[in-house]
Each structure stands twice: as structure tokens, then as C-alpha cells.
C-alpha positions in Angstrom: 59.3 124.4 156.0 59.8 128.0 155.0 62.3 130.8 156.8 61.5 130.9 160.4 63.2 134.8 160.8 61.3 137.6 159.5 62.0 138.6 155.8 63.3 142.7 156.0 61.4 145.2 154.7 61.6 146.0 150.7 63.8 142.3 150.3 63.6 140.8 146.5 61.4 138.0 148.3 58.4 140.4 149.2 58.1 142.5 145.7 54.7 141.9 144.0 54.8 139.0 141.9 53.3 141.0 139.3 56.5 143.7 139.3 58.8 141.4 139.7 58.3 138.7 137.0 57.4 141.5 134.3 61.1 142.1 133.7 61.6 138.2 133.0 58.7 138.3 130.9 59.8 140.7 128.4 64.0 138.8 128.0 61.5 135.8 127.6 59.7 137.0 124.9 62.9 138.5 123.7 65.2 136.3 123.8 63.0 133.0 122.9 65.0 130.3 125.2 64.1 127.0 124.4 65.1 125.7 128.1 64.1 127.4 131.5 66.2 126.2 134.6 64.9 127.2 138.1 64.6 125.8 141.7 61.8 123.9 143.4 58.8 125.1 145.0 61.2 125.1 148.3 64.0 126.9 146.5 66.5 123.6 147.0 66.4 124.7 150.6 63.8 127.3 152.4 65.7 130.4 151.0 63.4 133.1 150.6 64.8 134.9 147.8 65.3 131.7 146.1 61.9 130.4 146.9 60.5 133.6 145.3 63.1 132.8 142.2 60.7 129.7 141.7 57.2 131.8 142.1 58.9 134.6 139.3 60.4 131.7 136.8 57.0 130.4 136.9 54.6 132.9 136.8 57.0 134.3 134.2 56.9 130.6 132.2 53.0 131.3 132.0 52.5 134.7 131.5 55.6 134.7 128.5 53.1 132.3 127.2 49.8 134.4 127.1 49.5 137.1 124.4 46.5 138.4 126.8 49.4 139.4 129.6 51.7 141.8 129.3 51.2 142.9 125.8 53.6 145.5 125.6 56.1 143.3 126.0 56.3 141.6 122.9 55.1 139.0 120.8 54.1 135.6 123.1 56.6 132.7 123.6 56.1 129.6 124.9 59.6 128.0 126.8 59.1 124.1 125.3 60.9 122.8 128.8 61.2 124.0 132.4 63.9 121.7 134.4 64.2 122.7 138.4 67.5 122.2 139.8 68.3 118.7 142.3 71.6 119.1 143.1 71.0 118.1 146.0 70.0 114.4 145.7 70.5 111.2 148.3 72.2 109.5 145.3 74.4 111.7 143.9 75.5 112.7 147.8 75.8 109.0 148.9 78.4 108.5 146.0 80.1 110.9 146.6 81.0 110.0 150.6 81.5 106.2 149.7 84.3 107.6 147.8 85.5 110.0 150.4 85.5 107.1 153.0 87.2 104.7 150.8 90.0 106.7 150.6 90.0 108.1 153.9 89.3 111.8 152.4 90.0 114.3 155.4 86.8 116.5 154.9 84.5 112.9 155.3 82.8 114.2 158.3 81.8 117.3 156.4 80.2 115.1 153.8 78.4 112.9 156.7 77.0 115.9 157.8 75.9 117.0 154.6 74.3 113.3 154.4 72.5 113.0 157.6 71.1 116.4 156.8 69.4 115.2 153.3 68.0 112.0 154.8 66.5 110.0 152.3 65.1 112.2 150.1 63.1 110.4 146.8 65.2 110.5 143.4 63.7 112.7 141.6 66.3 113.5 138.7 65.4 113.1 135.1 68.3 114.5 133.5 72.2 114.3 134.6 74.6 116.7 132.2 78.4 115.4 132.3 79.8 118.8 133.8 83.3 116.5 134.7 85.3 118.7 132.5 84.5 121.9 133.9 83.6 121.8 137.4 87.0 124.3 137.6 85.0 126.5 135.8 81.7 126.5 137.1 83.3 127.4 140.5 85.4 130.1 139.3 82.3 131.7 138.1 80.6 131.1 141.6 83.4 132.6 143.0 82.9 135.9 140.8 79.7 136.5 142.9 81.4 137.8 145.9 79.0 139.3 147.6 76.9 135.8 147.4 79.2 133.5 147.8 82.9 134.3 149.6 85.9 131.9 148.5 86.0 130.4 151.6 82.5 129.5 151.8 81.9 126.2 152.5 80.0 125.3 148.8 83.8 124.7 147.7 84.4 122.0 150.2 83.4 119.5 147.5 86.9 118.3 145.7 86.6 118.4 142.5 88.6 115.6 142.2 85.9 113.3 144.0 82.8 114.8 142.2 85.2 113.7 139.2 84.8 110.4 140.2 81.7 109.6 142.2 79.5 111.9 140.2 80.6 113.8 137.0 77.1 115.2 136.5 75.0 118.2 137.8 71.6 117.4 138.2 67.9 118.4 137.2 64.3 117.3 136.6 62.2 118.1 134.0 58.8 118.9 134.9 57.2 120.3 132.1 58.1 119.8 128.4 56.0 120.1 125.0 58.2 118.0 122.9 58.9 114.4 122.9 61.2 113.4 126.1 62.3 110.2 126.6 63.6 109.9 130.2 66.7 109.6 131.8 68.5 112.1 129.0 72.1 113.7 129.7 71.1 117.0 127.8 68.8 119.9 128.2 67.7 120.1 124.5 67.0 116.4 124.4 63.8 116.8 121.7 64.1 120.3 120.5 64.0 121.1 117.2 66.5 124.0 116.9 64.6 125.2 113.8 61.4 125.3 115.4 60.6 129.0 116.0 57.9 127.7 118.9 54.4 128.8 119.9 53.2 132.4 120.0 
């Protein structure tokens, strides 16, 4: 289900596709990534800004692709894979409060919310990158976006010391790809020639 409150006037979610994805277009085109990593058609949950961060990597994906759109930015490039982001997965959250309840971790409820609130959803993960030796890291750079996310804010409740454990890997699925993938892989690139200057 989408957001339920009105989305304000002028917001990033209701800017014309069309404006909005042109900019992505043209670092596309520019830059030549090989990988594109973005949220679901849901946004991971119904976020509007991030829902419309799914329509803009997308329609950006295909029009990046098409020397017929956007001409004047550049030459065409096509991104060879497109992962969205699943974090949040039943599996990986499962694991991880086993191990908080076997050793009687004192934010366990907070975890059995978090798992009552997922459910059973289907595993839909292709591709788990070992991120155990810089989870540190990753959240000090999450922490740099202040104005998104405070320090206290409850995506830090996670110990890093049980993600260690249960689940060393942040999650993804690939869902498009024009090289040869051979599923479960632990790495983006997975099939990439890094020679390969790709289609235009």
C-alpha cells in the first residue's frame, strides 16, 4: 500500500518524471556504471520519495539506454545490471533474533517487533555481499546524513556485533542483467567484463 497522508506541495516525490530522471540520465551516460542499485517498486517500504527513487532509477535505466531520448546528453549507455535493494528479508531478520534470544540480547523485543512487522515475506535475494568488516563504516556514513537520519534513530539499534554473526551480508536482487549470471553470487560485478566499454 502507498502513503496514506497527502504528499506536500513541490515534494521530490511529485516532480515530473521526465525532469526529474534527466539529471540521472546525463551522470549515466557520463559516468558509464556497470551496476545500478535502487529500491523496489514499493521503495522497501511505502516511502514516497523513495518509491519515486525507483520510478527515476528506472526510467533513467531505459532512457540512458536510448540514443533517441535525451540526445544532448551524451552518447547512449546501457547499465549491464540493475539490483534493488532487500534488506529487509524474513531470513536474514529471523537470524538475526535467534541470535539475540539465544543470548538473551536486551533489545530482543525490538527485533520481535521488527519480525512480526515483516511477516513472512518470500526470499527474494540473489546476491548477499560480506559487508562484516565494515558495518562500522557504513553507519558512520549514515550517520553523516543528519538531516535524514539522527544518531539516535532507531536504524542503529541493530548491534553490529549480532549482524556480525547471524548475518554478515547486505542484501540485493538482481532483476535485470545482460551478462551471464549465475545465481546466488556474493558480488555485484559477478559477469562483467571490466574491459567491455558496453552498448551505445
Amino acid at each position: 500500500e502507498g502513503p496514506t497522508e497527502p504528499i506536500p506541495a513541490n515534494s521530490f516525490a511529485l516532480v515530473p518524471l521526465e525532469i526529474s530522471a534527466e539529471p540521472l540520465v546525463r551522470i549515466i551516460r557520463e559516468l558509464r556504471p556497470q551496476v545500478l542499485v535502487t529500491y523496489d517498486e514499493t521503495g522497501g517500504y511505502p516511502h514516497p520519495d523513495h518509491i519515486r527513487a525507483h520510478e527515476i532509477s528506472m526510467y533513467a535505466w531505459e532512457a540512458a539506454a536510448d540514443p533517441a531520448r535525451y540526445p544532448e546528453q551524451g552518447a547512449a549507455w546501457r547499465i549491464p545490471k540493475v539490483y534493488y535493494d532487500r534488506i529487509f528479508n524474513s531470513n536474514r531478520i529471523t537470524k538475526m533474533y535467534e541470535v539475540m534470544e539465544a543470548s538473551g540480547h536486551p533489545d530482543l523485543a525490538e527485533m520481535g517487533e521488527l519480525r512480526s512487522w515483516m511477516g513472512e515475506r518470500p526470499p527474494l535475494a540473489t546476491t548477499h555481499i560480506p559487508v562484516g568488516d565494515f558495518l562500522d563504516v557504513r553507519d558512520d556514513a549514515l550517520r553523516s546524513h543528519a538531516s535524514q537520519v539522527p544518531p539516535d534513530s532507531r536504524f542503529f539499534f541493530w548491534p553490529n556485533e549480532v549482524q556480525r554473526e547471524a548475518w554478515p551480508f547486505e542484501d540485493f536482487q538482481l532483476v535485470q542483467s545482460f551478462v551471464d549470471s549465475t545465481l546466488p553470487e556474493g558480488d555485484f560485478f559477478a559477469g562483467i567484463d571490466t574491459d567491455d566499454e558496453g552498448d551505445a
